[in-house]
ROSE-4610 file (N, C-alpha, C; in Angstrom, 1 decimal, always signed):
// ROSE-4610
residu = [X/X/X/X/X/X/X/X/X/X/X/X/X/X/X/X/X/X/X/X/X/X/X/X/X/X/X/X/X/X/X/X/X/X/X/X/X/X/X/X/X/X/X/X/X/X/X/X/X/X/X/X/X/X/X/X/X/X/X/X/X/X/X/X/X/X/X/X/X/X/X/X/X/X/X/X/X/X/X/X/X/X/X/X/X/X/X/X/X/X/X/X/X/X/X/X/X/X/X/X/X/X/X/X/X/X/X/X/X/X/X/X/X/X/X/X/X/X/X/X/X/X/X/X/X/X/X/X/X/X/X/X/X/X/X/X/X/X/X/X/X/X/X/X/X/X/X/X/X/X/X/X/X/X/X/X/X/X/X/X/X/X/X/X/X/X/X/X/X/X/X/X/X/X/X/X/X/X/X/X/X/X/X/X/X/X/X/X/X/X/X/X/X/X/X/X/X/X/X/X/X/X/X/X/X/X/X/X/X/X/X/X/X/X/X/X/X/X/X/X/X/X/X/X/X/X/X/X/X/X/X/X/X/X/X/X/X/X/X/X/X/X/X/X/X/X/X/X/X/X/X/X/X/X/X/X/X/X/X/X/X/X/X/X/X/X/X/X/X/X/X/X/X/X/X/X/X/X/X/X/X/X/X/X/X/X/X/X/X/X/X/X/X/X/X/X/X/X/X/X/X/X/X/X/X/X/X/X/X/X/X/X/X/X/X/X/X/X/X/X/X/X/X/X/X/X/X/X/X/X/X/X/X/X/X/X/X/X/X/X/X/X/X/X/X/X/X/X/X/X/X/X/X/X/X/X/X/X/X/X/X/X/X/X/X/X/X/X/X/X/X/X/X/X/X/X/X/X/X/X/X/X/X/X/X/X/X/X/X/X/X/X/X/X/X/X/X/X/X/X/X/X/X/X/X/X/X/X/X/X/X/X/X/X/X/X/X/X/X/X/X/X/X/X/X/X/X/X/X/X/X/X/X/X/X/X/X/X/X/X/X/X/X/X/X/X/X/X/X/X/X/X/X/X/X/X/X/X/X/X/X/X/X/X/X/X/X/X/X/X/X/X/X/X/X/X/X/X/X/X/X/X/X/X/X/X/X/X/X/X/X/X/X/X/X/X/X/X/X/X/X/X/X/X/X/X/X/X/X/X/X/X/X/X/X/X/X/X/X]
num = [1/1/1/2/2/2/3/3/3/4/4/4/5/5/5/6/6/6/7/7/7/8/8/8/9/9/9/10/10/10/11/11/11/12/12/12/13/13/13/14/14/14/15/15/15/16/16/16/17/17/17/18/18/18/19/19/19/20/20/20/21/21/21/22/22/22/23/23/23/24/24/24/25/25/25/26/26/26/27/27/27/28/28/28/29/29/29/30/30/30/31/31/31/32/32/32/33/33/33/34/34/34/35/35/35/36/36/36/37/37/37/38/38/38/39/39/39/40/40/40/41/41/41/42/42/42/43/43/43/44/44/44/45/45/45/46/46/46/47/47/47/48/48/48/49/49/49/50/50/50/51/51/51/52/52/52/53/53/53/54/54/54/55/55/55/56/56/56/57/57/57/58/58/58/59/59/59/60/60/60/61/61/61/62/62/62/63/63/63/64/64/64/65/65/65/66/66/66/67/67/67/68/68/68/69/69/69/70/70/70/71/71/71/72/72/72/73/73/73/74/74/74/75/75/75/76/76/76/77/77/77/78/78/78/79/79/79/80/80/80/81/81/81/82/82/82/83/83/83/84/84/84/85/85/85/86/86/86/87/87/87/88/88/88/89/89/89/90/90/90/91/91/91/92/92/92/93/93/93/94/94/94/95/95/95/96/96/96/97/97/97/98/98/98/99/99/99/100/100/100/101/101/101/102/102/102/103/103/103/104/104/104/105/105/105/106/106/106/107/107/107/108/108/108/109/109/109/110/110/110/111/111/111/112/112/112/113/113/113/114/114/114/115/115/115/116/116/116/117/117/117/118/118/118/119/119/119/120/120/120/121/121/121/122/122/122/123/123/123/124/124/124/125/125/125/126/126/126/127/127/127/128/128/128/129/129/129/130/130/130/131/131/131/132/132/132/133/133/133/134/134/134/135/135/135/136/136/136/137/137/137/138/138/138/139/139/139/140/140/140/141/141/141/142/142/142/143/143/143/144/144/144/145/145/145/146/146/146/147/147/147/148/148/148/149/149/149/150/150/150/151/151/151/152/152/152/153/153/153/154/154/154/155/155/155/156/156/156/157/157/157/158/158/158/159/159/159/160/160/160/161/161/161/162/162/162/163/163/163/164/164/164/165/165/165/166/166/166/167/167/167/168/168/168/169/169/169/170/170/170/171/171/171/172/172/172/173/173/173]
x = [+0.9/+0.0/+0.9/+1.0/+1.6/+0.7/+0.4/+0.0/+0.5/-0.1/+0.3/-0.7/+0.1/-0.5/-0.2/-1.2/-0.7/-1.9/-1.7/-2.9/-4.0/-5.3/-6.0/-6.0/-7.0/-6.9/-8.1/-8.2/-9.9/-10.5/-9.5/-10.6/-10.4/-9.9/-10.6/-11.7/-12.4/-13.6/-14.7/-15.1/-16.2/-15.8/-14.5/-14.4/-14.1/-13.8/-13.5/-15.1/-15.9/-17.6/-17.4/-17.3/-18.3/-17.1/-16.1/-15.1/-16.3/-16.6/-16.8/-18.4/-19.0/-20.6/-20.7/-19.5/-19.4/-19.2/-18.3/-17.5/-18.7/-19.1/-20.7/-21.4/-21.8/-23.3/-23.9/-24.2/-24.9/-24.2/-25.0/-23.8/-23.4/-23.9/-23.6/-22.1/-20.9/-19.6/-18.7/-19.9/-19.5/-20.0/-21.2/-21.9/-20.8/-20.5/-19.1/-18.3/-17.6/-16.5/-16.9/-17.7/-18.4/-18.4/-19.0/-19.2/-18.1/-17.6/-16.1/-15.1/-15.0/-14.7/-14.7/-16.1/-16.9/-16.0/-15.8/-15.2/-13.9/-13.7/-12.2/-11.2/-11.9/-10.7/-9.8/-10.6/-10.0/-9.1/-8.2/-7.2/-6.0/-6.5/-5.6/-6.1/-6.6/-7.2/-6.3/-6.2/-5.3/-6.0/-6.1/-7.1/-6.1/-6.2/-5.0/-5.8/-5.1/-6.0/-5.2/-5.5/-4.9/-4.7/-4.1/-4.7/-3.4/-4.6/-3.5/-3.7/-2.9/-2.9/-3.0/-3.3/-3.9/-5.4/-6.2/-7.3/-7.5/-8.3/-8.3/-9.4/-8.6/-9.3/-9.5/-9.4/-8.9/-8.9/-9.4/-9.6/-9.3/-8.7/-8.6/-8.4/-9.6/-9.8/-9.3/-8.3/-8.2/-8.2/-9.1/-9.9/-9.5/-9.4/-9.1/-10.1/-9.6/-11.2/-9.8/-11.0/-10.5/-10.8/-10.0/-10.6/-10.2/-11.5/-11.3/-11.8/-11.5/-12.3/-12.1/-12.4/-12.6/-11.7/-10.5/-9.2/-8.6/-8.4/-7.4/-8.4/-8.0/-8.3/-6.8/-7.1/-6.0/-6.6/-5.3/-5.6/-5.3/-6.4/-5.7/-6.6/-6.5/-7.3/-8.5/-9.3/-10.0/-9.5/-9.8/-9.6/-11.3/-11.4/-12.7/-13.3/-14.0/-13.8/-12.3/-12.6/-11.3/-12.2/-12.2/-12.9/-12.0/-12.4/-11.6/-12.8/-12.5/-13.2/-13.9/-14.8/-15.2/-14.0/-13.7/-13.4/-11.6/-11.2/-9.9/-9.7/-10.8/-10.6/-9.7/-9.4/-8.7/-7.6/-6.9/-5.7/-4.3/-4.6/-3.5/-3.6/-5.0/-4.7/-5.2/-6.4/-6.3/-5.5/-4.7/-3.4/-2.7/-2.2/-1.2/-1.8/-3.0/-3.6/-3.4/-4.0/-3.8/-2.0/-1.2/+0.4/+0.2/+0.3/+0.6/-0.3/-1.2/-1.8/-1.5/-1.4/-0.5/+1.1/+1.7/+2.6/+2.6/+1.9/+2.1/+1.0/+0.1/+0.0/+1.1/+2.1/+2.7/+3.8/+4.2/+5.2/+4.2/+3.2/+2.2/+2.2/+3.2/+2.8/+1.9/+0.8/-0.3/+0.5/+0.0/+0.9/-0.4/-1.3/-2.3/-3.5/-4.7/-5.4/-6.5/-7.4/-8.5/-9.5/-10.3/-11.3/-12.3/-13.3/-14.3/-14.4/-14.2/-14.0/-13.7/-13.2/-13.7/-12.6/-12.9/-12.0/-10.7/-11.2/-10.2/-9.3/-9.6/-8.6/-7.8/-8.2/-7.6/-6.2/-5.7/-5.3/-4.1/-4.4/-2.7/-1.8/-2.7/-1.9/-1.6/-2.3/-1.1/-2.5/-3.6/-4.8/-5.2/-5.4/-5.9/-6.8/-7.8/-9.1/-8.8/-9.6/-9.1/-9.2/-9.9/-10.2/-9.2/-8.0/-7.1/-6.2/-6.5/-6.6/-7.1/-8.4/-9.4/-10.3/-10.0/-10.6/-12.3/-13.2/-14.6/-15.1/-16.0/-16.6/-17.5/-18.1/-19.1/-20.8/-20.5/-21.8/-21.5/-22.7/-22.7/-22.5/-21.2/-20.3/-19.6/-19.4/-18.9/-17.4/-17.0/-15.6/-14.7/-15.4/-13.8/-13.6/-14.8/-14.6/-14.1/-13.9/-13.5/-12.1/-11.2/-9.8/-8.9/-7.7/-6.7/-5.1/-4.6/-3.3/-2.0/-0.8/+0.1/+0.8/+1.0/+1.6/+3.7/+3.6/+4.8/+5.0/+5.9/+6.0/+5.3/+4.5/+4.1/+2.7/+2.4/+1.1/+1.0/-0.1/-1.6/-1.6/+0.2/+0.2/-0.5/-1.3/-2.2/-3.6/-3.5/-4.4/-5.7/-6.8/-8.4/-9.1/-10.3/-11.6/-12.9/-13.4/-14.3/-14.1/-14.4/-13.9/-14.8/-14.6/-15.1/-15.3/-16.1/-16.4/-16.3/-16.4/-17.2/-18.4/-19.0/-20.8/-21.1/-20.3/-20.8/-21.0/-20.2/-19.8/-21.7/-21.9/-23.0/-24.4/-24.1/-25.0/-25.4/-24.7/-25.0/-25.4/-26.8/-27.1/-26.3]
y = [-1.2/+0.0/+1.2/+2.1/+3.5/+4.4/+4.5/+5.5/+7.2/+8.1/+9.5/+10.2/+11.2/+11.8/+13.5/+14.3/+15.7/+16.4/+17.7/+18.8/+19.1/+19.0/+19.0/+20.3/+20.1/+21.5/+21.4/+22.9/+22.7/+21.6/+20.9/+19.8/+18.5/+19.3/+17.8/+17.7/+18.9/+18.9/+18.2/+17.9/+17.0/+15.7/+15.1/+13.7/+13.9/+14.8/+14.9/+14.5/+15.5/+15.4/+13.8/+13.2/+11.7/+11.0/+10.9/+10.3/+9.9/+11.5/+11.5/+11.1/+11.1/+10.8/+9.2/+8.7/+7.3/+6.5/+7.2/+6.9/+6.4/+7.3/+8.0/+7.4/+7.1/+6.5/+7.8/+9.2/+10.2/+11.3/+12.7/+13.7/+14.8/+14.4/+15.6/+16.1/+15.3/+15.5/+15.9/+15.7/+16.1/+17.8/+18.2/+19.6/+20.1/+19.7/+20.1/+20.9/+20.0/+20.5/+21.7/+21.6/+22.5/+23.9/+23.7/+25.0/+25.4/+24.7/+25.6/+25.8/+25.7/+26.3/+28.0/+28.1/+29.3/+30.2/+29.3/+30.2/+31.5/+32.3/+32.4/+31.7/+31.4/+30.3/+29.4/+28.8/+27.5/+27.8/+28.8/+29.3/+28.8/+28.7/+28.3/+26.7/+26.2/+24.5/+23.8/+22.6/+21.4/+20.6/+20.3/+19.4/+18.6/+17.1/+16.8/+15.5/+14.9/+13.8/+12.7/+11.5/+9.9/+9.4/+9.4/+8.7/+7.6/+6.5/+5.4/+6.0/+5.5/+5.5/+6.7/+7.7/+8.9/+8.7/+8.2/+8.2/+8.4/+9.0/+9.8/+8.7/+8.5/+7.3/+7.6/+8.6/+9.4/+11.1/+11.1/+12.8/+12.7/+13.9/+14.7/+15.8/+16.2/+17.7/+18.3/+19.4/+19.5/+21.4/+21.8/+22.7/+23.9/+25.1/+25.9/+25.8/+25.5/+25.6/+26.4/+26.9/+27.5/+26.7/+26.7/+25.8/+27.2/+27.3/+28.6/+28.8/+29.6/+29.3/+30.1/+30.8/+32.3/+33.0/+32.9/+33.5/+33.3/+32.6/+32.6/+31.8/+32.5/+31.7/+31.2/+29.7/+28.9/+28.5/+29.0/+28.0/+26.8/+25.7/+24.4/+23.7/+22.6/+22.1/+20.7/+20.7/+19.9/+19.0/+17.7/+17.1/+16.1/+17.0/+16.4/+17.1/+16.0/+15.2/+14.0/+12.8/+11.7/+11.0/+10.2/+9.2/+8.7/+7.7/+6.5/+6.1/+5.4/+5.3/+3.6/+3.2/+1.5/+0.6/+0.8/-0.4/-0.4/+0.7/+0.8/+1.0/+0.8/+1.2/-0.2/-0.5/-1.0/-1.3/-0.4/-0.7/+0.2/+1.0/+2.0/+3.1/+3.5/+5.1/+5.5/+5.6/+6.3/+6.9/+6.1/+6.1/+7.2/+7.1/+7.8/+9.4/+9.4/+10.6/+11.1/+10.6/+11.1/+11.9/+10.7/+10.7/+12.2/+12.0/+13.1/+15.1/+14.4/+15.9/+16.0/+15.4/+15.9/+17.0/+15.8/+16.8/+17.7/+18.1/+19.0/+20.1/+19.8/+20.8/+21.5/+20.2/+21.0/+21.6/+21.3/+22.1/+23.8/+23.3/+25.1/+25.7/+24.8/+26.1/+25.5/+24.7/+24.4/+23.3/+23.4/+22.6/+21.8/+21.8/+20.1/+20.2/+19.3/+18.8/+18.3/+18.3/+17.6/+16.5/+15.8/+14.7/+14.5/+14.1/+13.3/+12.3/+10.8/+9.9/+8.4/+7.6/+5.9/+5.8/+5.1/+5.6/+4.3/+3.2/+2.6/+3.0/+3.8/+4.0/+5.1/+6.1/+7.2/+7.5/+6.7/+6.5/+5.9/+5.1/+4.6/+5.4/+7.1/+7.9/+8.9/+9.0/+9.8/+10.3/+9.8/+11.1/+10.5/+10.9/+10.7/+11.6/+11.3/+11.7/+12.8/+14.2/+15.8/+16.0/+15.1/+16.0/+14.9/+14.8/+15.0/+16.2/+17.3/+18.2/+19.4/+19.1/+19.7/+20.1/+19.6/+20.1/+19.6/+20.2/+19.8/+20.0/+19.2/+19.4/+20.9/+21.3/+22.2/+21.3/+20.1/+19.5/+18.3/+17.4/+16.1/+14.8/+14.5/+13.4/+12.4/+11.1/+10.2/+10.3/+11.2/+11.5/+10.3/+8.9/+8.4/+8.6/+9.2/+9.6/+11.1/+12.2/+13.0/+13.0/+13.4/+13.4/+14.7/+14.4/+15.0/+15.1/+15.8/+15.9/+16.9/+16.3/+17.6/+17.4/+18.0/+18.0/+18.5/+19.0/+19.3/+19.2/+19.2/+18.3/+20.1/+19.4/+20.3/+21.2/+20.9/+21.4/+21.9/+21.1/+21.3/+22.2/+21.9/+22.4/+24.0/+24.5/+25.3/+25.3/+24.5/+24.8/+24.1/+24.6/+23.9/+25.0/+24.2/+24.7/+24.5/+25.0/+24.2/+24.7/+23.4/+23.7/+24.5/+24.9/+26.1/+26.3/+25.2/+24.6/+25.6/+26.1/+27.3/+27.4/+28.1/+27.5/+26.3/+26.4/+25.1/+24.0/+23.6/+22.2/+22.3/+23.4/+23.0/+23.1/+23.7/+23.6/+22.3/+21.3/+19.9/+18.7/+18.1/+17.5/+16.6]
z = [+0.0/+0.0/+0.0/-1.3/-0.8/-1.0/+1.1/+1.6/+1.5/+1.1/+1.0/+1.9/+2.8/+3.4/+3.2/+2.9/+2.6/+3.2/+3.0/+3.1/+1.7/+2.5/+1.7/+0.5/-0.8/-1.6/-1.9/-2.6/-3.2/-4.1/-4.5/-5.5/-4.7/-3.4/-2.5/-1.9/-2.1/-1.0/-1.7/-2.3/-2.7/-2.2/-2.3/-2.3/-0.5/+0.0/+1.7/+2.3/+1.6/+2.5/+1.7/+0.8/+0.2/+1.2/+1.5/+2.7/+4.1/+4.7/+6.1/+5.7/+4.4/+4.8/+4.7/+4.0/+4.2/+5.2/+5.6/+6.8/+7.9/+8.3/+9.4/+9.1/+7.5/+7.5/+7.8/+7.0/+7.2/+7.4/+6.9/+6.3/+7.2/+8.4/+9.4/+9.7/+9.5/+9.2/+8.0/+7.3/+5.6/+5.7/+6.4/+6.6/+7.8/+8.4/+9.6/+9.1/+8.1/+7.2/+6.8/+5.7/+4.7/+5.8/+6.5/+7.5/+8.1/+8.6/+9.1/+8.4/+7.1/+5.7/+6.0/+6.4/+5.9/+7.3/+8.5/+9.5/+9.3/+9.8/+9.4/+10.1/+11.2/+11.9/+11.2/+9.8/+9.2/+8.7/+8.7/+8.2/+9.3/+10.0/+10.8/+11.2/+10.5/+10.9/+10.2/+10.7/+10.1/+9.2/+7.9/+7.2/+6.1/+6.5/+5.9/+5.1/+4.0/+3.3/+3.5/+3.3/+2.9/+1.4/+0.3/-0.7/-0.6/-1.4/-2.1/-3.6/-4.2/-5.7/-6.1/-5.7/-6.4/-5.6/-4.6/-4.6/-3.3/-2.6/-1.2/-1.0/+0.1/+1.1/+3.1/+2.7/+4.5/+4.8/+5.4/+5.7/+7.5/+8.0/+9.7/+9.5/+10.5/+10.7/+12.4/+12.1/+13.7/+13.2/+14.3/+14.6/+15.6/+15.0/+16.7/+17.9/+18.6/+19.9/+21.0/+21.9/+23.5/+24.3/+25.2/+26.9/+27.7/+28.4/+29.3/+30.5/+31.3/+32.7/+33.4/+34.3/+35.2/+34.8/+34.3/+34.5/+33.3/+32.5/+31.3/+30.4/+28.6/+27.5/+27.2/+27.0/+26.6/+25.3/+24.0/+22.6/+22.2/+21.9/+21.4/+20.1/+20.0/+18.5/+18.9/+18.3/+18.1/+16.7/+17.6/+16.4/+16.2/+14.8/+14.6/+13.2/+12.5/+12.7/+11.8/+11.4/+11.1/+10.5/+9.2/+8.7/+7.5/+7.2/+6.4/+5.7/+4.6/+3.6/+4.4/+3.7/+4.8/+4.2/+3.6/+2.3/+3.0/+3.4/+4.1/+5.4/+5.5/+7.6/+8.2/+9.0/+10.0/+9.0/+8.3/+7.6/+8.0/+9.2/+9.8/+9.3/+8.4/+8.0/+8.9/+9.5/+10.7/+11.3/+12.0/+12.9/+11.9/+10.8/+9.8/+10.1/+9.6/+9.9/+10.9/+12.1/+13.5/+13.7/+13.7/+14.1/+12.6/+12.0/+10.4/+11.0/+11.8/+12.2/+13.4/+14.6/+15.6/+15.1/+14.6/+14.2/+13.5/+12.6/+11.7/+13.4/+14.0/+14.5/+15.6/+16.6/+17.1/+16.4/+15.3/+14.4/+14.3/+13.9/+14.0/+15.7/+16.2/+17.5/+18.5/+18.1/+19.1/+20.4/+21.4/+22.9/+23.0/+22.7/+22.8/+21.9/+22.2/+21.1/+22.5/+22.0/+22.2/+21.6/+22.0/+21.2/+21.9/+20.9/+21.8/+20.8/+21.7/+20.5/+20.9/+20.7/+21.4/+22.2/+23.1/+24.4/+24.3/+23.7/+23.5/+22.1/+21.3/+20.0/+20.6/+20.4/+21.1/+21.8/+23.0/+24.1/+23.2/+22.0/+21.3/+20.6/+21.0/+20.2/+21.3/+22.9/+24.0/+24.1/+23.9/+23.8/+25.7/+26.5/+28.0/+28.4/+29.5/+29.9/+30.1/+29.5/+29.6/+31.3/+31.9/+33.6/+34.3/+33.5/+34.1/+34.4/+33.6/+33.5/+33.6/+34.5/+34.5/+33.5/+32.4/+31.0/+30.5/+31.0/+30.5/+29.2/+28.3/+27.3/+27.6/+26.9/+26.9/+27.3/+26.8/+26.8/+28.0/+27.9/+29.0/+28.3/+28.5/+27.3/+28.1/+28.4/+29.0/+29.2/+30.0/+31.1/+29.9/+29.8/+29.1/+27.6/+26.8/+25.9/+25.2/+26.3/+26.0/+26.7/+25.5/+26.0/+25.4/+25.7/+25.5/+25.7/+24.8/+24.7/+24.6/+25.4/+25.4/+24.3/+23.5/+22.4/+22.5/+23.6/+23.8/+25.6/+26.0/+27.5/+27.9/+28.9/+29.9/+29.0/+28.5/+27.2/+28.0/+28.9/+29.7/+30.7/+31.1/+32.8/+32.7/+34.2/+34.1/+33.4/+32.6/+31.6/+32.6/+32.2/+33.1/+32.3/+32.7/+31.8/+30.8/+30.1/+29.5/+28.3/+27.3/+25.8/+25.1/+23.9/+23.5/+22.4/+21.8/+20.3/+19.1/+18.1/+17.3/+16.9/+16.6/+16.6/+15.9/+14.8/+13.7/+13.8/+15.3/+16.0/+16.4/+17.2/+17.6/+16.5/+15.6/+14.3/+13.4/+13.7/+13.1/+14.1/+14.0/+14.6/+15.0]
């Protein structure tokens, strides 16, 4: 398999939404994308693809969000959403993606990441429960599914708070 991993361009976005609506089984991650396009933040978002052959089989999205709390806004990323095509899933692109956007984010500067996402995948890439950290979702989400990460030693330290989606997150059912 030669796997390529790069940053997405505009004549990926058609095949990025038919990735994540596959992926899902329904388009609410493919409308995700589409919308925080429209943010200005995505200028600063990490959107990277998978192809074999020439043929995009993988998409990750990692996101500016805040975690904040009486006293300080702290910047970090969401990562969300990740999908694989069905036909290639349990073949390590995932993982490629993941490892391929962590770093490219802390090379941008960013000191952690966030997820909400299966609590056994997660965790093989450094991702651990955010209230270890004190770090809360905005919404009511099962403690082991929301996590997080230092991307450089000492990310987190100080950091607590509650994350701080951009509206669009909360605009798709």
């Amino acid at each position: 398999m030669n796997l390529v991993v790069r940053f997405e361009s505009e004549r990926d976005y058609y095949q990025i939404k038919h990735i994540n609506d596959m992926a899902f089984g329904q388009e609410n991650e493919g409308i995700l994308i589409e919308n925080l396009r429209k943010n200005q933040q995505y200028v600063n978002a990490i959107s990277l693809v998978a192809e074999i052959n020439d043929k995009l089989v993988g998409h990750i999205l990692f996101f500016p969000v805040q975690i904040a709390n009486n006293e300080k806004i702290h910047q970090s990323l969401a990562l969300a959403p990740m999908a694989v095509l069905p036909a290639y899933q349990n073949q390590g692109i995932g993982g490629e993606l993941i490892r391929a956007g962590l770093e490219e984010a802390k090379d941008n500067g960013y000191k952690s990441a966030i997820v909400l996402g299966h609590k056994d995948y997660y965790p093989k890439f450094g991702f651990k429960m955010a209230k270890n950290w004190n770090i809360r979702a905005p919404y009511t989400v099962p403690l082991e599914n929301f996590m997080a990460i230092e991307l450089v030693e000492k990310g987190l330290n100080y950091v607590s708070g509650t994350v701080r989606y951009p509206a669009e997150f909360n605009d798709v059912g």
